[in-house]
ZAPA-73577 format. One record per residue (C-alpha): residue number from 1; residue in three letters; x, y, z. Coordinates in steps of 0.1 Angstrom, whole numbers, padded with zeros to 4 digits. Layout:
N
+-----+------+-------+-------+-------+
: seq : type :     X :     Y :     Z :
+-----+------+-------+-------+-------+
: NUM :  ALA :     X :     Y :     Z :
...
+-----+------+-------+-------+-------+
//
This chain:
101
+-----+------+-------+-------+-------+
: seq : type :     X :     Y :     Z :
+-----+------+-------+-------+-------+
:   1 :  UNK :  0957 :  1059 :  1282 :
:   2 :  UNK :  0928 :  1071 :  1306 :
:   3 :  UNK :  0939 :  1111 :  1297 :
:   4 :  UNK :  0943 :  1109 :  1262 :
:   5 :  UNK :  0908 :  1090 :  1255 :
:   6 :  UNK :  0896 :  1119 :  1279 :
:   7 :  UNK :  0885 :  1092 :  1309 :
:   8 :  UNK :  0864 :  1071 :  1288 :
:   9 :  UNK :  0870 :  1036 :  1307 :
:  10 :  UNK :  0852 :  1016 :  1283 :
:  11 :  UNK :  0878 :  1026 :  1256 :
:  12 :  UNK :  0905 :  1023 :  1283 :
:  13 :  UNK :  0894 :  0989 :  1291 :
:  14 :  UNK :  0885 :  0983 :  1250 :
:  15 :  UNK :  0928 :  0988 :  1246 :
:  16 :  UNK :  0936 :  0971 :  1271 :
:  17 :  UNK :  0919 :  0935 :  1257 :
:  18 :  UNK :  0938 :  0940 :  1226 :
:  19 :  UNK :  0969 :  0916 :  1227 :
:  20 :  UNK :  0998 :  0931 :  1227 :
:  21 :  UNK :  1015 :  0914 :  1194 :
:  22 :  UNK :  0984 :  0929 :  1174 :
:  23 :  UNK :  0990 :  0968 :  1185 :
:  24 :  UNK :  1025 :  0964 :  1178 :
:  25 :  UNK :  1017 :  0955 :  1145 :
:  26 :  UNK :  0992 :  0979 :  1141 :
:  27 :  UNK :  1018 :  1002 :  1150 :
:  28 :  UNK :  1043 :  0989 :  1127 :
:  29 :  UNK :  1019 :  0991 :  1103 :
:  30 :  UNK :  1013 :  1030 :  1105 :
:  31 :  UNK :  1045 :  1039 :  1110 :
:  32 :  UNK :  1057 :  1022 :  1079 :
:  33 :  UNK :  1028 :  1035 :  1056 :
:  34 :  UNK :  1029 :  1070 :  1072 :
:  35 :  UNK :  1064 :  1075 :  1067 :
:  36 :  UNK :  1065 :  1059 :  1031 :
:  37 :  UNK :  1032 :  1078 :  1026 :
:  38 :  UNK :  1053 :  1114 :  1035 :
:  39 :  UNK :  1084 :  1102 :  1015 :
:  40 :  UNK :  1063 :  1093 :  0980 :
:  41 :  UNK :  1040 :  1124 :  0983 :
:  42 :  UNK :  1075 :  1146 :  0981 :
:  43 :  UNK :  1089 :  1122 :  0955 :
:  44 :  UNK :  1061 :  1125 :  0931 :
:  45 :  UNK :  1045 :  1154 :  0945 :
:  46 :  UNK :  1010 :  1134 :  0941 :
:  47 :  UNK :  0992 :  1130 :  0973 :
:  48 :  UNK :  0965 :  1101 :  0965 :
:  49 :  UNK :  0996 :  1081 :  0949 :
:  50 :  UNK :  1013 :  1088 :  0977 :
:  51 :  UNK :  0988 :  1076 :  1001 :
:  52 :  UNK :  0983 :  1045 :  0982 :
:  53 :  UNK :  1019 :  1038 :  0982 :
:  54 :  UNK :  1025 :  1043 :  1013 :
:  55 :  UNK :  0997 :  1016 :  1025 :
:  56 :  UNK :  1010 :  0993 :  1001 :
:  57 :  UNK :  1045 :  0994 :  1016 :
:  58 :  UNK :  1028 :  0993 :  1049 :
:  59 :  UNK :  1005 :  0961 :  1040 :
:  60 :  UNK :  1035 :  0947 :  1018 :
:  61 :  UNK :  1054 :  0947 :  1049 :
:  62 :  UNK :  1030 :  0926 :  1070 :
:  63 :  UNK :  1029 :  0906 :  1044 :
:  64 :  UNK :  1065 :  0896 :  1039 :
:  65 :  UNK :  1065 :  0894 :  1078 :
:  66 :  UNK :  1042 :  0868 :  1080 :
:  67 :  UNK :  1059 :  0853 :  1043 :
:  68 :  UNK :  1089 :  0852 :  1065 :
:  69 :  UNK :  1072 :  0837 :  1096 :
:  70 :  UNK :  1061 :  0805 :  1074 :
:  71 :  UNK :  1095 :  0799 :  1059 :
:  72 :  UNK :  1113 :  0798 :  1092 :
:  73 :  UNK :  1093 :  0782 :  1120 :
:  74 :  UNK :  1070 :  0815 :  1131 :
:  75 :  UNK :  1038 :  0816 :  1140 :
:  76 :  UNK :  1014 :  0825 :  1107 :
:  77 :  UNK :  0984 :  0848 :  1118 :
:  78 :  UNK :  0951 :  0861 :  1096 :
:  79 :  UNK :  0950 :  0888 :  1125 :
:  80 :  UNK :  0985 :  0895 :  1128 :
:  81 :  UNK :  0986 :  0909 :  1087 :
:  82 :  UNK :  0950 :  0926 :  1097 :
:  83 :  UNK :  0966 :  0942 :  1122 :
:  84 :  UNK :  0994 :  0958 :  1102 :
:  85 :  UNK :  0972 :  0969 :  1077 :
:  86 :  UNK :  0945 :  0983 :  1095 :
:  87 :  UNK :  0978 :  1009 :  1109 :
:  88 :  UNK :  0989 :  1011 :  1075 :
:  89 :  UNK :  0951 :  1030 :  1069 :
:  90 :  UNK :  0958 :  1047 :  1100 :
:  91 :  UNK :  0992 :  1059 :  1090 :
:  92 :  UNK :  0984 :  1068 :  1056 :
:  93 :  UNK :  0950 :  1086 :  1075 :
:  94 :  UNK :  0971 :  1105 :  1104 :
:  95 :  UNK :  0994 :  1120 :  1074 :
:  96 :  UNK :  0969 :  1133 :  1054 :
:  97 :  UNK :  0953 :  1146 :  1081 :
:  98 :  UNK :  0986 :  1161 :  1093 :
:  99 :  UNK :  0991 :  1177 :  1059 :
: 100 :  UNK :  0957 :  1194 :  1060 :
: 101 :  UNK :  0968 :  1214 :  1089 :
+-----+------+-------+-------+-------+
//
């Protein structure tokens, strides 16, 4: 982590305090919206309905994961669906930045 933040140990140490659970859904989170950002900007061939698509499906998906958590015995977390869509804005973010290259 050290190398890609360019040696900045207060982001290094910043990462590290974040629990694990809540970068995996903020990974989930971009990963979902990125990709179904990508896929609804070729469908339509609109890229802000794309975008906002793609971080709905994102958010939707934390959503129906925590839905899901509270119908069978999970654990049900504010910061868990936070966490998935603050990567869906990342996700939907990274591709548009991607497709201004």
């Amino acid at each position: 982590v050290r190398e890609i933040l360019g040696g900045n140990q207060r982001m290094t140490l910043a990462v590290a305090a974040i629990p694990k659970d809540k970068l995996q859904h903020f990974g989930a989170g971009a990963v979902i919206a990125g990709f179904g950002a990508a896929v609804m900007v070729l469908l339509t061939g609109d890229t802000a309905l794309g975008l906002a698509l793609g971080f709905a499906l994102g958010a939707g998906a934390g959503l129906l994961k925590e839905l899901y958590d509270s119908k069978h015995g999970g654990h049900v977390e504010l910061k868990d669906y936070l966490a998935t869509a603050a990567g869906s804005g990342a996700g939907v973010l990274a591709f548009l930045a991607v497709m201004a290259v």
